[in-house]
C-alpha positions as CSV (number, residue, x, y, z in Angstrom):
1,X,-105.0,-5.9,24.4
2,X,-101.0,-6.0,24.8
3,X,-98.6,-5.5,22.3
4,X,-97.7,-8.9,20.8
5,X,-93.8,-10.0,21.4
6,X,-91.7,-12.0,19.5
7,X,-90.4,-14.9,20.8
8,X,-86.8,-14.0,19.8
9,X,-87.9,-10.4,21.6
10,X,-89.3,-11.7,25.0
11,X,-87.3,-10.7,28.2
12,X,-86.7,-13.6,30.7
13,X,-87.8,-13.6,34.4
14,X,-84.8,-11.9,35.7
15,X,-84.8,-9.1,33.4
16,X,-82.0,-10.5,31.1
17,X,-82.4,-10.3,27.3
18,X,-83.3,-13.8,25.9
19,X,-80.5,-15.4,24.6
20,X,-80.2,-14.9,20.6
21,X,-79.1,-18.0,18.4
22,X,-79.7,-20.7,20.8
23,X,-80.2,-24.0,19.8
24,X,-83.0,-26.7,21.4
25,X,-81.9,-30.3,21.7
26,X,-84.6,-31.1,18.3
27,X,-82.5,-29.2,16.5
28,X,-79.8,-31.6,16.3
29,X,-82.0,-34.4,14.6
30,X,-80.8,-33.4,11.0
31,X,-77.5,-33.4,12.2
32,X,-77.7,-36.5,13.8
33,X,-78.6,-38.6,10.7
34,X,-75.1,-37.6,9.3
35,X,-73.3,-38.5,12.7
36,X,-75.2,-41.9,13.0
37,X,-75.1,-43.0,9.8
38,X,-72.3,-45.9,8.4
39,X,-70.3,-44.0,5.7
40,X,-67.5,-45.5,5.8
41,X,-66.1,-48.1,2.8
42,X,-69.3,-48.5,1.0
43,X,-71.2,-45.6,-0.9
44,X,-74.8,-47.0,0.3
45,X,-76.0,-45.5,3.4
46,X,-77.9,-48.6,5.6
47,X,-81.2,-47.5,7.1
48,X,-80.2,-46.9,11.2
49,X,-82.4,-45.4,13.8
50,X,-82.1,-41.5,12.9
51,X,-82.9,-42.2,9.8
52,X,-86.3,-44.0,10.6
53,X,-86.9,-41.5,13.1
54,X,-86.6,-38.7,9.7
55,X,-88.8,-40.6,7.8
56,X,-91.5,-41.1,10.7
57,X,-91.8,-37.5,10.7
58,X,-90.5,-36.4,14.0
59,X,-88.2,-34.2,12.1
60,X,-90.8,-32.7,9.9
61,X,-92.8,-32.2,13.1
62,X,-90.5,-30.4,14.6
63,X,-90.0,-27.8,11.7
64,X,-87.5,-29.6,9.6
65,X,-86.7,-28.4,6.3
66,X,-85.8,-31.6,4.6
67,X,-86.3,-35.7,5.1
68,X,-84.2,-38.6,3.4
69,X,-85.3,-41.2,1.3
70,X,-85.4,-44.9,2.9
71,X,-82.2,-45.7,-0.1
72,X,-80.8,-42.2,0.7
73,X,-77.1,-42.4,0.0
74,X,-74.1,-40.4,1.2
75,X,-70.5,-40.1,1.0
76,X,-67.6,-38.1,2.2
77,X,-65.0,-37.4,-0.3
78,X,-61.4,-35.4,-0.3
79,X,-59.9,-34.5,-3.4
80,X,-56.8,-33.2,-4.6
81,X,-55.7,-33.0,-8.3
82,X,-53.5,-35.8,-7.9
83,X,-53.4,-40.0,-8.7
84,X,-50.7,-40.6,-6.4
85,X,-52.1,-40.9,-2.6
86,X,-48.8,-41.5,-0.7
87,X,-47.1,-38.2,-2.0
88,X,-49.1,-36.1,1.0
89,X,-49.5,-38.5,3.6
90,X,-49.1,-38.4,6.8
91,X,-49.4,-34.8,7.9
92,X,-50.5,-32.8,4.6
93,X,-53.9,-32.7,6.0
94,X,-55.5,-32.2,8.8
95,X,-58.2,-30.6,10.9
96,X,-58.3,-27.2,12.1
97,X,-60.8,-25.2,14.5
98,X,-62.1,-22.5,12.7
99,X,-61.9,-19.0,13.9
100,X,-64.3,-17.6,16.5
101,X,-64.6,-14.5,14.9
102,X,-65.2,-16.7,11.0
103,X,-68.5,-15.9,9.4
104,X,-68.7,-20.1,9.7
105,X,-68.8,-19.9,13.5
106,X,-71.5,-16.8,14.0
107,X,-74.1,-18.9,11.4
108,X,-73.7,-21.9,13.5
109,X,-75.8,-21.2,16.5
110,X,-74.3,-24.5,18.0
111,X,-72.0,-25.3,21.1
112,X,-68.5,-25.7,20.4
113,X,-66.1,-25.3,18.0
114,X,-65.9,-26.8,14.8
115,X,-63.2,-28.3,13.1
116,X,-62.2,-27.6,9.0
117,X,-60.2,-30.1,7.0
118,X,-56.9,-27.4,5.7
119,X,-54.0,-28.6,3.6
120,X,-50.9,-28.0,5.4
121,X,-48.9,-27.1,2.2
122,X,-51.8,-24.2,1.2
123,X,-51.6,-22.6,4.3
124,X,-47.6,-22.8,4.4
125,X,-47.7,-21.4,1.1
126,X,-45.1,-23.9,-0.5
127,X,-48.2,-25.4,-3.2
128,X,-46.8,-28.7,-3.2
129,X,-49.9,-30.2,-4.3
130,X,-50.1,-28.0,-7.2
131,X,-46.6,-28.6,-7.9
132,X,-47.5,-32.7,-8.0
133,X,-50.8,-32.4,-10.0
134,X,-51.4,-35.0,-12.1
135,X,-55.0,-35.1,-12.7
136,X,-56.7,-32.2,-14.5
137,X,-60.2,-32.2,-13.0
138,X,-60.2,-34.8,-10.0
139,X,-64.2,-34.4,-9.7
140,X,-64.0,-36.6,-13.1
141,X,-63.7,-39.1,-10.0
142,X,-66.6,-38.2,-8.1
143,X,-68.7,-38.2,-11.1
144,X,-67.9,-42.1,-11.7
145,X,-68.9,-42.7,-8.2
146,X,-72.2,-41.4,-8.1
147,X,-73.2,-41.9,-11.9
148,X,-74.3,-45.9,-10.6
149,X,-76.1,-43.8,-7.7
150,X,-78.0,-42.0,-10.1
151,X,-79.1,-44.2,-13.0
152,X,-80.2,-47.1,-9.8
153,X,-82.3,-44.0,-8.5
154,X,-83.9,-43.4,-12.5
155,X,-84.2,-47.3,-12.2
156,X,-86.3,-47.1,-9.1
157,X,-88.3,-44.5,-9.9
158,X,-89.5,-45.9,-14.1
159,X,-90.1,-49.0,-12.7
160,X,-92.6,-47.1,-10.1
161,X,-90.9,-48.1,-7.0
162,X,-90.9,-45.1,-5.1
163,X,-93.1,-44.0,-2.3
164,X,-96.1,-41.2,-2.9
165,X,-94.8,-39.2,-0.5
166,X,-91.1,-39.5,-2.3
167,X,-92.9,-38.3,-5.9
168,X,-92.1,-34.6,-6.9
169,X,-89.8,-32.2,-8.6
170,X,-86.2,-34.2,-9.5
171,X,-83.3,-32.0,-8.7
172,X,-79.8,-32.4,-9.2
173,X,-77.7,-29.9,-7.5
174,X,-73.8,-28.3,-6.7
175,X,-74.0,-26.5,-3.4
176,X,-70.7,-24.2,-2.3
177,X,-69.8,-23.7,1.1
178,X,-67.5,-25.4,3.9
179,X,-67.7,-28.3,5.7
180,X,-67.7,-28.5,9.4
181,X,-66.7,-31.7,12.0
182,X,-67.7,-31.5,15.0
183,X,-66.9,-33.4,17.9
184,X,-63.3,-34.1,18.8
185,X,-61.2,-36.8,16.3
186,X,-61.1,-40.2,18.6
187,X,-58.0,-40.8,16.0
188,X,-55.1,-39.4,15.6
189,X,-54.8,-37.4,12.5
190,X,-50.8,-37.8,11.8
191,X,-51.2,-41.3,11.7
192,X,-53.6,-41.7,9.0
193,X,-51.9,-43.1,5.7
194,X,-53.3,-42.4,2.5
195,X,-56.8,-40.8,1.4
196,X,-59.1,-43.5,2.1
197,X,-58.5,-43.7,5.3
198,X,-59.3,-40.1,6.0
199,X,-61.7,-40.5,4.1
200,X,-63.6,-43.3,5.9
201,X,-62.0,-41.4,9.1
202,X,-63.4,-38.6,8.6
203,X,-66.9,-39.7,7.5
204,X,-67.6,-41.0,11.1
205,X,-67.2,-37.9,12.7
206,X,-70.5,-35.3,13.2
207,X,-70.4,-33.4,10.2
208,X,-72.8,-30.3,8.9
209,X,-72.0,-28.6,5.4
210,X,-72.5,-24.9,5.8
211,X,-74.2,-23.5,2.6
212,X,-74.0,-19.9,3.4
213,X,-70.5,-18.1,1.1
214,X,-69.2,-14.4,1.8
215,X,-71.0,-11.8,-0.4
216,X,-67.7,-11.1,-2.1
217,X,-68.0,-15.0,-3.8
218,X,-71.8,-14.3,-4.9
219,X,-70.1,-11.0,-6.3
220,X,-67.0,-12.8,-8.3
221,X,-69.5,-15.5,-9.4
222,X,-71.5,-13.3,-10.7
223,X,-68.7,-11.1,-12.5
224,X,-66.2,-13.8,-13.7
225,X,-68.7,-17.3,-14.4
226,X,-71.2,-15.9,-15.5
227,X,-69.5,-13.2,-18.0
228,X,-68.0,-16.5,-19.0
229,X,-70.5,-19.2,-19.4
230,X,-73.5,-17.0,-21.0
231,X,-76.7,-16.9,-20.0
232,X,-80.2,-17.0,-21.9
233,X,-82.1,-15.9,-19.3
234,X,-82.0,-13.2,-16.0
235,X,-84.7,-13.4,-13.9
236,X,-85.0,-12.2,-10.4
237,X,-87.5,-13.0,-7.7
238,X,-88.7,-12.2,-4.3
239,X,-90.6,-13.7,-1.6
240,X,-91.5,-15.0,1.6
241,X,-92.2,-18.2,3.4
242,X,-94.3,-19.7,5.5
243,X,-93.1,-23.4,6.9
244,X,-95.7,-24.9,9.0
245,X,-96.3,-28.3,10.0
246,X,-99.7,-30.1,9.6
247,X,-100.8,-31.4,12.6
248,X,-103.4,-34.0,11.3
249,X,-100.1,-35.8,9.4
250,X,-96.8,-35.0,11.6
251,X,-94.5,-36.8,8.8
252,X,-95.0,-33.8,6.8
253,X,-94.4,-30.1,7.0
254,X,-94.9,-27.6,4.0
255,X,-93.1,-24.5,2.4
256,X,-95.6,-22.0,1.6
257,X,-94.0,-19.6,-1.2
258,X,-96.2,-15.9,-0.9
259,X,-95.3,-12.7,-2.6
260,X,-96.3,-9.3,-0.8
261,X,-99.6,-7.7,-1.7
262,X,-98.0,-4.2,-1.1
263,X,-100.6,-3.0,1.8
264,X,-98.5,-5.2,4.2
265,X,-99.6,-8.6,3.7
266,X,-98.7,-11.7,1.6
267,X,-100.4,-13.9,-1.2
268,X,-99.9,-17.4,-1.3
269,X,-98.7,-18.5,-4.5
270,X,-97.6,-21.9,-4.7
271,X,-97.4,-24.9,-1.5
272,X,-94.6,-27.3,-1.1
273,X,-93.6,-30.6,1.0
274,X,-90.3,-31.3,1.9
275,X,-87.4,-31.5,0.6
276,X,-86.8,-35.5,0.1
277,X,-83.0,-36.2,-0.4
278,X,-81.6,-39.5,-2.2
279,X,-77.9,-38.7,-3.3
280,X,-75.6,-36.5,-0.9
281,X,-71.8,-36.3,-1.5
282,X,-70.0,-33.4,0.5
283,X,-66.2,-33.0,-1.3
284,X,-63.6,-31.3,1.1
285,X,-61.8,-29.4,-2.1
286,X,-58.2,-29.2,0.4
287,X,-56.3,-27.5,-2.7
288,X,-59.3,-24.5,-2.7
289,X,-61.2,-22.1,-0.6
290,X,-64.1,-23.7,-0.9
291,X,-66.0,-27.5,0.0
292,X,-68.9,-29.1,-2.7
293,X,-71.6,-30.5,-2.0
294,X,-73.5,-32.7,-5.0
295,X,-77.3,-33.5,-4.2
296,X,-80.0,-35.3,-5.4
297,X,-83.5,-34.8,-3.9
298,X,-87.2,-34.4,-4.9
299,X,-90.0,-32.3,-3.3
300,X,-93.8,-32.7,-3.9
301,X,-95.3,-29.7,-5.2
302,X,-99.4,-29.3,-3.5
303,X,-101.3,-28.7,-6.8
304,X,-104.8,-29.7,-5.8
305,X,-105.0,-28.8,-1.9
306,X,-108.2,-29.7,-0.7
307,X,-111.0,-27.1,0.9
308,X,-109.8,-27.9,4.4
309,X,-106.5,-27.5,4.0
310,X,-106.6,-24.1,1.3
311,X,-109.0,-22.5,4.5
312,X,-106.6,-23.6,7.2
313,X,-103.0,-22.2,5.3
314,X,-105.5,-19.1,3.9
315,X,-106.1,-18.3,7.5
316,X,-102.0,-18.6,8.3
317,X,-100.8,-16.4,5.5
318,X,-103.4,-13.8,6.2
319,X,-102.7,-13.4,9.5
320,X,-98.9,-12.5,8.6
321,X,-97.5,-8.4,8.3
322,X,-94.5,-8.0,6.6
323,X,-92.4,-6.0,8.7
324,X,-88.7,-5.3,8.0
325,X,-88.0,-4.8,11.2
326,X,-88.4,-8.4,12.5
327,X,-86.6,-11.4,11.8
328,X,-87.3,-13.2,8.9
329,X,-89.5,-10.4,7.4
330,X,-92.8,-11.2,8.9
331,X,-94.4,-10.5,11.8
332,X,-97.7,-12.4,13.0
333,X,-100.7,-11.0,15.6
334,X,-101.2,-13.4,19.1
335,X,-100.8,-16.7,19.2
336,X,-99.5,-16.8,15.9
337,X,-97.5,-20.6,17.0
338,X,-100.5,-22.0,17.6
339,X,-103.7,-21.5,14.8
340,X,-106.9,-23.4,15.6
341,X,-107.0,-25.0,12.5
342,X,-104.9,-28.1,11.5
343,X,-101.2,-26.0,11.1
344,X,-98.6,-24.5,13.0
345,X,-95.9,-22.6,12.3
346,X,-92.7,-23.3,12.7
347,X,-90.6,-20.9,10.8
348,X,-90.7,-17.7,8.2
349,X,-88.3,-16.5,5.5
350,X,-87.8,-13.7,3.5
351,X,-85.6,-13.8,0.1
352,X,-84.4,-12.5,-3.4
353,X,-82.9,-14.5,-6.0
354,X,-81.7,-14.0,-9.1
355,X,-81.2,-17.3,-11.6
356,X,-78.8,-16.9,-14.8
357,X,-80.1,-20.1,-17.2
358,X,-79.1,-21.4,-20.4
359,X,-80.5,-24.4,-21.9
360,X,-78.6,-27.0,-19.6
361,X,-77.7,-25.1,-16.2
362,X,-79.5,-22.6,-13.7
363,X,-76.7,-20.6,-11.4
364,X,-79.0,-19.2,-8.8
365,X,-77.6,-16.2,-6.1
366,X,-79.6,-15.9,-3.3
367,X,-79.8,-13.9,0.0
368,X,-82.3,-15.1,3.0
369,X,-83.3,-14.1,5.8
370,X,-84.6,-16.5,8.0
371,X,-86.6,-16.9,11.6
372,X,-87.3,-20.5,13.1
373,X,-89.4,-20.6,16.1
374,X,-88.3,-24.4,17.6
375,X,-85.0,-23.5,18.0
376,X,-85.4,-19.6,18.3
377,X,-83.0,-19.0,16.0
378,X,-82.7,-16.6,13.3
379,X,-79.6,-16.0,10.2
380,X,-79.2,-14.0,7.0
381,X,-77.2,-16.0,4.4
382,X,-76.0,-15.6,0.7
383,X,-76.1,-19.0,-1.3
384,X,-74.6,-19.8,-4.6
385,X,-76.3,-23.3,-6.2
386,X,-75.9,-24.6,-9.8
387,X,-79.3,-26.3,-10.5
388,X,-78.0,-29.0,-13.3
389,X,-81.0,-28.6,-14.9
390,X,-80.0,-31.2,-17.6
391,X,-79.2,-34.1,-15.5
392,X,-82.5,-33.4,-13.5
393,X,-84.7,-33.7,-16.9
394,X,-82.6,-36.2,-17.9
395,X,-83.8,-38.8,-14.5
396,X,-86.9,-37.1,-15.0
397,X,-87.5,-39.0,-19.0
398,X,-88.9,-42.2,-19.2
399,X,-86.0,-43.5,-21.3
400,X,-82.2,-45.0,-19.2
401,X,-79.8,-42.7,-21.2
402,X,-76.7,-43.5,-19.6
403,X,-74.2,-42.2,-22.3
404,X,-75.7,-39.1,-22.2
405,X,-76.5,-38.8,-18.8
406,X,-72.5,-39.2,-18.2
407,X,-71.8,-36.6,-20.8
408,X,-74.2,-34.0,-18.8
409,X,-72.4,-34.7,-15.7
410,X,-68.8,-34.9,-17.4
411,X,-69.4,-31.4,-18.2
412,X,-70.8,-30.2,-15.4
413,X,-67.8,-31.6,-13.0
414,X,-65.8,-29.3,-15.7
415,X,-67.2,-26.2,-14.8
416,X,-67.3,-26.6,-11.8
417,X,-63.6,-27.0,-11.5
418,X,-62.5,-24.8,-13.6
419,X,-65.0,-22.4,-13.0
420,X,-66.5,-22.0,-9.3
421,X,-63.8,-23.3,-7.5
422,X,-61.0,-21.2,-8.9
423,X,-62.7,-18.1,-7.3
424,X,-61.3,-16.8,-4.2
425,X,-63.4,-17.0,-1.1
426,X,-62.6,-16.1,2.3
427,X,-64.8,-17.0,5.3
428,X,-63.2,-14.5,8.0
């Protein structure tokens, strides 16, 4: 029998190497939601047609990582430590193509170029914003935006409104990274006035929020917040992933987290569905190096799978061979897209993490390596999350504590600030 090839290793017709990092038109569904959606004005997202499409399951069927609740909410927010709008408008702001040779543009895998939202007095040097700060922590504003967001999604879910498939694991999340526009402006950026119109501007332009930071970030996060904060607990992990999608129920697709057997296969050790998101605020920080993103999502953890289903995902994570040499650590025999039972696989993962806790916050460093097969498509990325474990047990309790539920986030928004964002991190 011939040697099985990769997809991301097969030669084309002509001879030519098969193009690395392209992207098929499915992979823009995700994408799509946030370039469809009404954000501007109004903090509640409206149901429109991308978003039905998501929660039909197209998007899971197609490999899709993550799906959005029917009330999902999202906003675009730019903050500067300062109450007085006027003093940078026009011209302060504005939007800039990132560098071909930025980390940002090689983990895209799109077309084009995308833009980033710079503030003209950081690049110039002069610090004019500093020098007209007035507010000491403006994500104290943020928080009183989505706090209503949060305590009407507790709301929903005590009084046993939510879907089955919308059940699962509560977390509340701060991702670090950049956000990305695409498409070009169909305004004109000098003539915007004050914050709230770039702001509602802004939000109706394409726009993805790239997760992955330079090593050197994970590094001074590591060194500097950690050393700071305290930690109770170090624990480190690695595995690898399986994401298939079940064929007899296209809305959903599953994670399936295995740890290596050490004679070159994988155990599975725990099945998940996707990631179901409610609450999504991406924060251009224009005064730092770095963007926020705050999220709120559940995923439903498969505790009881039934015989049918344990046979069919056995028969998947056997067949895999970790292999360092291929792309997302795993390397499967024949046919390995297409299994006879009722799953098939759309992409494979290999990571380490390592989560610092203490009794109210998990700061989690991680480093994937990741191979999707829709899109043929493959990236290594470093991520740096703060799981607020707090607030997440907090929405989790039967009980609507709002006052302390604001003090949780309160001080969360504080460390943040002061903490994460004061680091240094370059993209180039």
């Amino acid at each position: 029998m011939a040697n099985y090839i990769p997809p991301h290793k097969r030669q084309l017709k002509d001879g030519a190497k098969a193009l690395e990092g392209s992207s098929l038109n499915s992979r823009s569904l995700v994408n799509k939601f946030q370039q469809n959606v009404n954000l501007s004005g109004g903090y509640k997202v409206e149901p429109c047609s991308s978003e039905r499409v998501m929660r039909k399951g197209n998007d899971a069927s197609l490999g899709g990582r993550y799906a959005y609740a029917e009330s999902c909410l999202s906003k675009l927010c730019i903050l500067d430590s300062t109450e007085i709008e006027e003093h940078q408008y026009p011209g302060a702001i504005r939007l800039k193509h990132i560098s071909t040779k930025s980390t940002l543009h090689k983990q895209l895998g799109h077309g084009g170029i995308p833009y980033v939202l710079v503030s003209y007095d950081k690049e110039t040097g002069t610090n004019e914003l500093e020098k007209n700060s007035s507010v000491e922590n403006p994500l104290m504003s943020v928080a009183e935006q989505i706090l209503p967001n949060l305590l009407a999604f507790k709301n929903e879910r005590v009084g046993g409104n939510f879907k089955e498939s919308e059940e699962g694991k509560i977390s509340f999340v701060a991702r670090f990274g950049k956000i990305l526009f695409h498409t070009k402006p169909w305004f004109n950026v000098d003539a915007l006035r004050d914050r709230s119109e770039y702001e509602a501007s802004l939000s109706r332009m394409k726009r993805l929020f790239n997760t992955s930071v330079p090593k050197s970030f994970t590094e001074s996060v590591l060194n500097v917040v950690i050393t700071e904060i305290g930690v109770s607990l170090d624990e480190k992990k690695e595995y690898y992933y399986v994401r298939v999608v079940d064929k007899s129920r296209p809305d959903v697709s599953l994670s399936c987290k295995c740890t290596a057997t050490g004679v070159g296969g994988i155990e599975l050790q725990k099945i998940e569905a996707n990631n179901v998101r409610h609450v999504i605020a991406d924060i251009a920080c224009v005064e730092k190096d770095l963007d926020l993103r705050l999220m709120l999502s559940t995923r439903k953890i498969v505790t009881e799978p039934t015989d049918e289903e344990k046979h069919d995902l056995e028969k998947v994570i056997k067949s895999a061979v970790v292999d360092g040499n291929e792309k997302g650590g795993l390397r499967f025999p024949l046919n390995n897209e297409s299994f006879e039972g009722r799953y098939h696989v759309v992409g494979i993962g290999h990571k380490t993490s390592r989560a610092l806790k203490n009794s109210s916050i998990v700061v989690k460093l991680s480093n994937a390596d990741r191979y999707d097969f829709i899109t043929s498509t493959a990236e290594v990325t470093n991520h740096v999350v703060l799981k607020m474990t707090g607030i997440s047990e907090t929405l989790k309790g039967s009980n609507l504590e709002t006052d302390q539920l604001t003090k949780m986030l309160e001080e969360n928004m504080k460390l943040i600030w002061d903490s994460f964002l004061r680091l240094e991190c370059c993209f180039t």
